[in-house]
C-alpha positions as CSV (number, residue, x, y, z in Angstrom):
1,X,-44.2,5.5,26.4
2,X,-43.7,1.9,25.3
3,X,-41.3,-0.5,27.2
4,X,-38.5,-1.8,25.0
5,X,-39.8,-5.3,25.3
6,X,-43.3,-4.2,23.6
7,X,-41.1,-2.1,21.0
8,X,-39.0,-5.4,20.2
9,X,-42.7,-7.3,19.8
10,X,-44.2,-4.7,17.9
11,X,-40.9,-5.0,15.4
12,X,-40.6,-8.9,15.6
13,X,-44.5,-8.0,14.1
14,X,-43.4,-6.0,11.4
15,X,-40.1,-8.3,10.2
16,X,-41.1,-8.4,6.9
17,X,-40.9,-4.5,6.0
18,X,-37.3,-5.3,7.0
19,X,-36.7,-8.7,5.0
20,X,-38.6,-6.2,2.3
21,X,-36.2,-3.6,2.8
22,X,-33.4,-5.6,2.5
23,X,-34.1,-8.0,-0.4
24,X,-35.0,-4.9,-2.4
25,X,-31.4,-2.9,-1.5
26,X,-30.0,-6.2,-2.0
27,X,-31.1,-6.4,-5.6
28,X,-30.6,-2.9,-6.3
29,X,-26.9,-3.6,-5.3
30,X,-26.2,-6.2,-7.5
31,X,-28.2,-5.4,-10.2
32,X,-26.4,-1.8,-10.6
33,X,-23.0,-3.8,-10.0
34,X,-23.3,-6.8,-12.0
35,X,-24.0,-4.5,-15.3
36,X,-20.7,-2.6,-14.7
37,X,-17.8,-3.5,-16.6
38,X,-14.8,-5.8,-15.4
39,X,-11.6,-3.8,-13.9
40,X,-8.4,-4.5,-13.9
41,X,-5.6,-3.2,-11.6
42,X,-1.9,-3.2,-12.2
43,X,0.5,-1.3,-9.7
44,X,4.3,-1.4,-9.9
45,X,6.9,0.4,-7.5
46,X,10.0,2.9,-7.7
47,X,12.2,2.9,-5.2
48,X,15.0,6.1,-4.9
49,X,18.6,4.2,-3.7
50,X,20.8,6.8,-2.4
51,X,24.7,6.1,-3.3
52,X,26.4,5.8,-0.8
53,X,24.2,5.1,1.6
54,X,24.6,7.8,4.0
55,X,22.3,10.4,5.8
56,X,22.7,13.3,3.5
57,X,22.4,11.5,0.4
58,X,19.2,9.5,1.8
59,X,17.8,12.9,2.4
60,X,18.7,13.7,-0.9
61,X,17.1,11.1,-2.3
62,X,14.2,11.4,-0.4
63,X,13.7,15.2,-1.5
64,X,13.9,14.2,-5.4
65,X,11.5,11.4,-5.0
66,X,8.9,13.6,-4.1
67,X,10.0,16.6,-6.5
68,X,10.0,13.9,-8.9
69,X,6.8,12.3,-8.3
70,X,4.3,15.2,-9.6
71,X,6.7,14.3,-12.7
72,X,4.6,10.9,-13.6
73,X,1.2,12.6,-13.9
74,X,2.3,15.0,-16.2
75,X,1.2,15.2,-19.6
76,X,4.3,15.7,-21.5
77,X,6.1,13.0,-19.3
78,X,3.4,10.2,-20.1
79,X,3.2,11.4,-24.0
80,X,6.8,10.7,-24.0
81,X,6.8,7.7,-22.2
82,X,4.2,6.1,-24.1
83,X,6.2,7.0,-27.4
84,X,9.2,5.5,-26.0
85,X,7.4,2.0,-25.3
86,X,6.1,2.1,-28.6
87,X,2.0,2.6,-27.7
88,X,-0.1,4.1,-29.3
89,X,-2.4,4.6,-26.0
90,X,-3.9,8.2,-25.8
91,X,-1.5,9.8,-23.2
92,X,-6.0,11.6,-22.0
93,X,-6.7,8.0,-21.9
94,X,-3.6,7.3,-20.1
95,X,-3.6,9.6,-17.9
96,X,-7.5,9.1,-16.6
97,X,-7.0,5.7,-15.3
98,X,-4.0,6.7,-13.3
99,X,-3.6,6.9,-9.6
100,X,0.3,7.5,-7.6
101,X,1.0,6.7,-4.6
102,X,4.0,7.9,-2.3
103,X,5.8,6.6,1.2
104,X,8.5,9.2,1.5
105,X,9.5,6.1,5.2
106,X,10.7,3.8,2.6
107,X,11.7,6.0,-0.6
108,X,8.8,4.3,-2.6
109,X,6.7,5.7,-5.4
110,X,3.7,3.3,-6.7
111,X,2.2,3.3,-9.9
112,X,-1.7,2.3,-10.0
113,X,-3.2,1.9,-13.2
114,X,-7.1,0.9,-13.3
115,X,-8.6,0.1,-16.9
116,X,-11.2,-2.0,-18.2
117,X,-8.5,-3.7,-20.8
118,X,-5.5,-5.4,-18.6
119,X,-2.8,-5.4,-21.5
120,X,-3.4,-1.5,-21.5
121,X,-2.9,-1.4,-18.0
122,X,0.2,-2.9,-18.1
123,X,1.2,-1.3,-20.8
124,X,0.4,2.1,-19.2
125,X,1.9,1.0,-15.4
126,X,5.4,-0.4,-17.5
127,X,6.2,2.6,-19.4
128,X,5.1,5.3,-17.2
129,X,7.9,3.2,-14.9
130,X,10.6,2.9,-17.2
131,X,10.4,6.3,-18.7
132,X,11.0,7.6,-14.9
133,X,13.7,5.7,-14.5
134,X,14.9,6.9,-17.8
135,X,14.7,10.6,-16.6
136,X,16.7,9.9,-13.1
137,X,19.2,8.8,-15.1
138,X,19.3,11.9,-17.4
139,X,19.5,13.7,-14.9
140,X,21.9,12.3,-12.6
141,X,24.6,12.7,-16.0
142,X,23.5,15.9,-16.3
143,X,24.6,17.0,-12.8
144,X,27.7,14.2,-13.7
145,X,28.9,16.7,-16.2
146,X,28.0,20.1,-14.2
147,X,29.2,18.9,-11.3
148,X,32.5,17.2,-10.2
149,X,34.9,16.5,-7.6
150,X,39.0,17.5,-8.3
151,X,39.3,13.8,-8.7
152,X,36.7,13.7,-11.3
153,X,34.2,11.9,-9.1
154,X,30.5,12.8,-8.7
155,X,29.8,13.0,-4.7
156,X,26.5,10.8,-4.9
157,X,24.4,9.5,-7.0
158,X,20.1,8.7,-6.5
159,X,19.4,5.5,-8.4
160,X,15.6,4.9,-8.9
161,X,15.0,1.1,-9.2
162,X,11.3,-0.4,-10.8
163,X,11.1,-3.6,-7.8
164,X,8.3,-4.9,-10.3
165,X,7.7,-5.6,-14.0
166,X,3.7,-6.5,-13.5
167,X,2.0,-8.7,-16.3
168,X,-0.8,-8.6,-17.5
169,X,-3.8,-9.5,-15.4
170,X,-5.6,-12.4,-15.5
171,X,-8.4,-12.0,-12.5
172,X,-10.8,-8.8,-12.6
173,X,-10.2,-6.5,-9.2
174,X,-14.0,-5.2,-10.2
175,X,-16.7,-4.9,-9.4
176,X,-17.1,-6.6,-6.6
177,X,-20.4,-8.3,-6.9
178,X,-20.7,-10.2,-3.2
179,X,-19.1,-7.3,-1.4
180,X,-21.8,-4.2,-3.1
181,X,-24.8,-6.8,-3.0
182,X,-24.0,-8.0,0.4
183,X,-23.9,-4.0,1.9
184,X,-26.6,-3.3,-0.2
185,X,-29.1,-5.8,2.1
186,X,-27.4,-4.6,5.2
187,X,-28.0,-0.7,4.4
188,X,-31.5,-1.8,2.9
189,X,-32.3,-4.2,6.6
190,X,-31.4,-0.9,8.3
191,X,-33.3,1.3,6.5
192,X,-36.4,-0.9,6.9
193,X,-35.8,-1.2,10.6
194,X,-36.2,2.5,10.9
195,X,-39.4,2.0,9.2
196,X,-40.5,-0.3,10.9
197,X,-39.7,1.7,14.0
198,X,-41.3,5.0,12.7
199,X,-44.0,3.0,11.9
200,X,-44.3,2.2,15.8
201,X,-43.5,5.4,17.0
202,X,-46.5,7.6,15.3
203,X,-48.8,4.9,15.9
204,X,-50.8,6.1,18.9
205,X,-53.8,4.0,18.5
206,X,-55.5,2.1,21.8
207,X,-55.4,-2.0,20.5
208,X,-55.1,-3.3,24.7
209,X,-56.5,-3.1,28.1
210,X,-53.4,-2.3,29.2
211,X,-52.7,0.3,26.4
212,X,-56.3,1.9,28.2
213,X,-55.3,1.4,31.7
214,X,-51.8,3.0,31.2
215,X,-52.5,6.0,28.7
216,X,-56.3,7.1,30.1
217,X,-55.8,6.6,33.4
218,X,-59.0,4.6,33.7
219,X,-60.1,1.3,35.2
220,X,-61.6,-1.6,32.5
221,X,-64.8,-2.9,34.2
222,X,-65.1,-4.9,31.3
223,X,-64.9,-6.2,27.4
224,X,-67.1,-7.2,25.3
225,X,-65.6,-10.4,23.2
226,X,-65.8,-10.2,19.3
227,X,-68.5,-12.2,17.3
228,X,-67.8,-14.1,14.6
229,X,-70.0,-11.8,12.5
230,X,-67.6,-9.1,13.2
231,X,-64.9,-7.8,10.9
């Protein structure tokens, strides 16, 4: 069995099957990367605003946030939306590049919208957002009108609120070039290190007098010197 100081010599030995390794991941990496096309990521926010304020309605708000949040991804919703905003945007196409997100905490639903063209992504992430807010409102004067107080005064009321208008955007989000490239040579470096170390391990050639000392058990009386004429 080798001492870990021989096994870090015998690797320092065999460095370049790691720099090897690495340089080829590396290029791999960025290669694969570099000949994907820009992305561009646009994300607005929803947040459900109980009136009044209190416990129950919060709750209440709270519940139809999340019954209503399904609602974005759905076909018929984002045909309509997209008609409503005026695009022409294929509600398949549409509805591929989208991605919600949900904190029930802070009554939030985000819209994510990741396309290779940014003025369709903000087109997309804008009227996906306004036709939601849209539909809370159609609904809150539907239960208006099914639903009153003697005094003719709706209990509570859930207002959804867009906290962004996003524009369109400028700087690609993808693909990140540095980042892939960079984990590439670090996955490739480890990779050639196991090599390198396999390469040690199944090696069980004799190359020392202490490799024939320790191993065979046997004393070296003696060695006989290479000659130049030897290969």
């Amino acid at each position: 069995m080798m001492r870990p100081e021989e096994i870090a010599l015998a690797l320092l030995r065999r460095w370049w099957i790691v720099a090897l390794a690495a340089l080829a991941a590396a290029t791999i990496a960025y290669i694969g990367t570099a000949s994907q096309p820009s992305t561009y990521v646009v994300s607005t926010r929803i947040m459900a605003i109980a009136e009044p304020p209190d416990y129950w309605m919060d709750l209440y708000a709270k519940n139809r946030l999340a019954s209503y949040r399904d609602l974005i991804n759905n076909w018929e919703f984002i045909t309509g939306s997209l008609q409503e905003a005026g695009s022409d945007i294929d509600p398949g196409v549409a509805q591929s590049k989208l991605a919600l997100g949900h904190n029930p905490d802070s009554n939030i639903v985000q819209i994510v919208v990741t396309d290779t063209e940014p003025q369709r992504a903000a087109t997309i992430a804008n009227a996906l957002a306004d036709g939601f807010v849209r539909r809370n409102e159609a609904e809150n004067e539907r239960q208006i009108a099914q639903r009153t107080t003697p005094d003719n005064q709706f209990p509570g009321r859930v207002t959804m609120e867009k906290l962004e208008t996003p524009a369109v955007p400028t700087v690609p989000s993808g693909p990140r070039v540095r980042v892939n490239t960079l984990a590439g040579g670090v996955l490739g470096a480890v990779a050639g290190l196991m090599v390198a170390f396999g390469t040690i391990y199944l090696d069980d050639t004799l190359k020392t007098r202490r490799d024939l000392e320790r191993y065979l058990k046997w004393p070296v009386l003696g060695t006989i010197p290479p000659t130049p004429g030897d290969k």
